[in-house]
C-alpha positions as CSV (number, residue, x, y, z in Angstrom):
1,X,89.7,98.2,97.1
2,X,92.8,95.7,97.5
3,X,96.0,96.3,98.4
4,X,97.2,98.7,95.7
5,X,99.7,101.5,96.6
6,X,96.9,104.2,96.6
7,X,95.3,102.4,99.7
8,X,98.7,102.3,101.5
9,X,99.3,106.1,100.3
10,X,95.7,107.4,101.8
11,X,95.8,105.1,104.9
12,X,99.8,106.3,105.9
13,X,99.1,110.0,105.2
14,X,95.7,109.8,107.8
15,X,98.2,108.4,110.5
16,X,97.1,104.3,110.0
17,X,99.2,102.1,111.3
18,X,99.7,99.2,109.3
19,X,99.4,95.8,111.4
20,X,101.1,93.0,109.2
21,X,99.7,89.6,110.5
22,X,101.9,86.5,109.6
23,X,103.6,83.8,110.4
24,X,106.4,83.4,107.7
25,X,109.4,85.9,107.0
26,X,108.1,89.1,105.0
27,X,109.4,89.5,101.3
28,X,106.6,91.4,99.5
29,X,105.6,94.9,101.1
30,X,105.6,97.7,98.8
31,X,109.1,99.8,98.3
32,X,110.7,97.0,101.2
33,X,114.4,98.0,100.1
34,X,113.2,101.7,100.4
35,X,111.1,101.6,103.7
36,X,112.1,100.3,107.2
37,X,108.9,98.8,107.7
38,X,109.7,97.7,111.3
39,X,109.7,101.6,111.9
40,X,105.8,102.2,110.7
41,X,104.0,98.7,110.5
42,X,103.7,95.9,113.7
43,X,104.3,92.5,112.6
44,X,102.3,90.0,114.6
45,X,102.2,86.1,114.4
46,X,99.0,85.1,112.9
47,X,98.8,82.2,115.5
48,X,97.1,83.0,118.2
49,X,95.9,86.2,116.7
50,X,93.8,88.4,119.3
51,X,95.4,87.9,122.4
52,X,98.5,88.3,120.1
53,X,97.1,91.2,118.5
54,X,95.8,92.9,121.5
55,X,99.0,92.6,123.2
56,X,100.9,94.3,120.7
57,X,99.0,96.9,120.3
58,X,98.8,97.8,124.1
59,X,102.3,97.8,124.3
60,X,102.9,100.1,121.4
61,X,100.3,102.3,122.3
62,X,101.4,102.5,126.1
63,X,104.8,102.7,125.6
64,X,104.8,105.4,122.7
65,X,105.2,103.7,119.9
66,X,102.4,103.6,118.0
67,X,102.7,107.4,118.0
68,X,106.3,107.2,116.8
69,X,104.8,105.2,114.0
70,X,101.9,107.1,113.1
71,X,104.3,109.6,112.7
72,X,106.9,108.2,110.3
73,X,104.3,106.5,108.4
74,X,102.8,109.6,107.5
75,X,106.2,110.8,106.7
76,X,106.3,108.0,104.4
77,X,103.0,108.5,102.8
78,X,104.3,110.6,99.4
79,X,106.4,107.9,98.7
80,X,103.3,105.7,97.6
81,X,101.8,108.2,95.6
82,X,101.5,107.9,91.8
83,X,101.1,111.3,90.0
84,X,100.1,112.0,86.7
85,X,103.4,113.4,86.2
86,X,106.3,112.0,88.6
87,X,107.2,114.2,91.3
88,X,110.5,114.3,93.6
89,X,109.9,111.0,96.1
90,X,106.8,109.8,94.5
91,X,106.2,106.1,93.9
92,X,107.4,106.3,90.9
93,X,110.8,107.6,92.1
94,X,110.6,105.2,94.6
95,X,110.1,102.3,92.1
96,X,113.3,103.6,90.0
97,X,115.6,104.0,93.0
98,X,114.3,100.3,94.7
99,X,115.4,98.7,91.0
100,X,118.7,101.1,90.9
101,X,119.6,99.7,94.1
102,X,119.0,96.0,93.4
103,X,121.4,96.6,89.9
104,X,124.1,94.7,91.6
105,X,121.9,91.9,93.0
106,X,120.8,90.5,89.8
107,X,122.8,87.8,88.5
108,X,123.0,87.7,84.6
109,X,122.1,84.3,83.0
110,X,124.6,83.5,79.6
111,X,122.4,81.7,76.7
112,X,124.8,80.3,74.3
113,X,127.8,81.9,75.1
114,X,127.0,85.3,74.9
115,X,127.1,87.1,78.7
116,X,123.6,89.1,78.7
117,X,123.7,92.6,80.4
């Protein structure tokens, strides 16, 4: 049901392709500062969405692509799963590192004087 990370998880590891349908700039896929989603997922403009669709998806397929994909994606699967304990690469791993990496990017607000960090 949804969108949740175990849906992503069990659809990467059975060699789903993720088809991302939009029109605007992507900012909210799962793990985005960890993944290169433009390696496992085809972004098409929601505009014109089956001949767009149907076009994409024939090119990747014929040109080897989709297969390239596939086959990262489900590289990329155990980085989605949550495990009752954390485990080397798991989401919650993932989760840590993708906030350790953004340390930098934050920018600290001061509330009466006093720098907050």
């Amino acid at each position: 049901e949804g969108g949740g990370v175990e849906v992503w998880s069990a659809a990467l590891g059975r060699g789903c392709g993720p088809v991302v349908m939009t029109d605007r700039r992507i900012q909210d896929l799962p793990l985005m500062e960890v993944i290169r989603w433009s390696e496992i997922a085809l972004f098409v403009g929601a505009r014109g969405r089956h001949e767009e669709l149907k076009r994409v998806l024939i090119g990747a397929s014929e040109s080897g692509e989709y297969e390239n994909m596939r086959r990262l994606g489900m590289a990329a699967a155990h980085h989605f799963a949550w495990n009752e304990s954390p485990q080397p690469y798991d989401a919650f791993h993932m989760v840590i590192y993708q906030l350790w990496l953004r340390r930098h990017a934050i920018r600290y607000a001061r509330w009466g004087g006093a720098e907050v960090s």
